[in-house]
N, C-alpha and C positions, 0 to 999 in steps of 0.2 A: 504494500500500500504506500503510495505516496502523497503527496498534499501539493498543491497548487492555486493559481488564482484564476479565476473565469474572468477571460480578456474580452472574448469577442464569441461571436454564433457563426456559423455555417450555412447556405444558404443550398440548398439541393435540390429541383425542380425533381429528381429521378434518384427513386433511392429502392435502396433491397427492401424484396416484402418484411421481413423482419424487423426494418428500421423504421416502419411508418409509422407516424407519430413520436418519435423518438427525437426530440431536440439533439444536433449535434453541435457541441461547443469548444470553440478554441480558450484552452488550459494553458499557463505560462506555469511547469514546474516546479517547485521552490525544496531545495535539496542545501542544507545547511544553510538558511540563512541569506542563501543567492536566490536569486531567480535565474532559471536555467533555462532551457529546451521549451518550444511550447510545442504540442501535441495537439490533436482534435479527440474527444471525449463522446460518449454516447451518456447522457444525462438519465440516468434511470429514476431522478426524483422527481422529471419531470419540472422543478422547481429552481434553479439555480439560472446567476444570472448574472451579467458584468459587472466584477468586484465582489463577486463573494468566492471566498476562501471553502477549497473541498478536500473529500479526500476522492482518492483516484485510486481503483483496482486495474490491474491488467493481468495481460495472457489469458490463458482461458476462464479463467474465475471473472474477466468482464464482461461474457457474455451468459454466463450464467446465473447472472443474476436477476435478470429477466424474467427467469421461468417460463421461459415456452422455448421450442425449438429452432434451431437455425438462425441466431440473431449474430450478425457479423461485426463484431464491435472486438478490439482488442484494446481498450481503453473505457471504462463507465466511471461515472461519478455516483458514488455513494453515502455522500455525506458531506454535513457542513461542519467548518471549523467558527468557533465562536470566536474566538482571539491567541493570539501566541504570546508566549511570554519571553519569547526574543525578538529584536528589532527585525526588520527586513533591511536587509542592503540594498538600497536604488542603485541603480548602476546611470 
């Protein structure tokens, strides 16, 4: 599990059956205190949103977390982070 911040959404006119309704959202990382790497996430709470703080599962435990079959997501958002008790480094 990692933790990152919801920067921006995704915009998909054609997406996999499994993905329908599935917000996908662009994640900036945050690994010691940097911001790192950003990634595209499949939002399984449905709920998250530019500037809130999550956690992020991957490999195959972020697509089953869905609970139904063939959902192609290696990246899901399962959770909010309330606040950290270390600074973040702006770069």
């Amino acid at each position: 599990m990692v933790t990152g911040e919801v920067v921006g959404c995704v915009v998909s006119t054609v997406k996999e059956e499994g993905l329908r309704n599935v917000p996908l959202l662009v994640v900036q990382l945050i690994e010691k205190g940097q911001r790192t790497k950003m990634i595209v996430a499949a939002d399984s709470t449905g709920q998250a949103g530019q500037g809130d703080f999550v956690y992020v599962i991957r490999a195959r435990e972020a697509s089953r977390i869905f609970r139904r079959p063939l959902v192609p997501s290696d990246a899901s958002i399962v959770g909010f982070i309330d606040s950290y008790n270390l600074s973040i480094q702006n770069e």
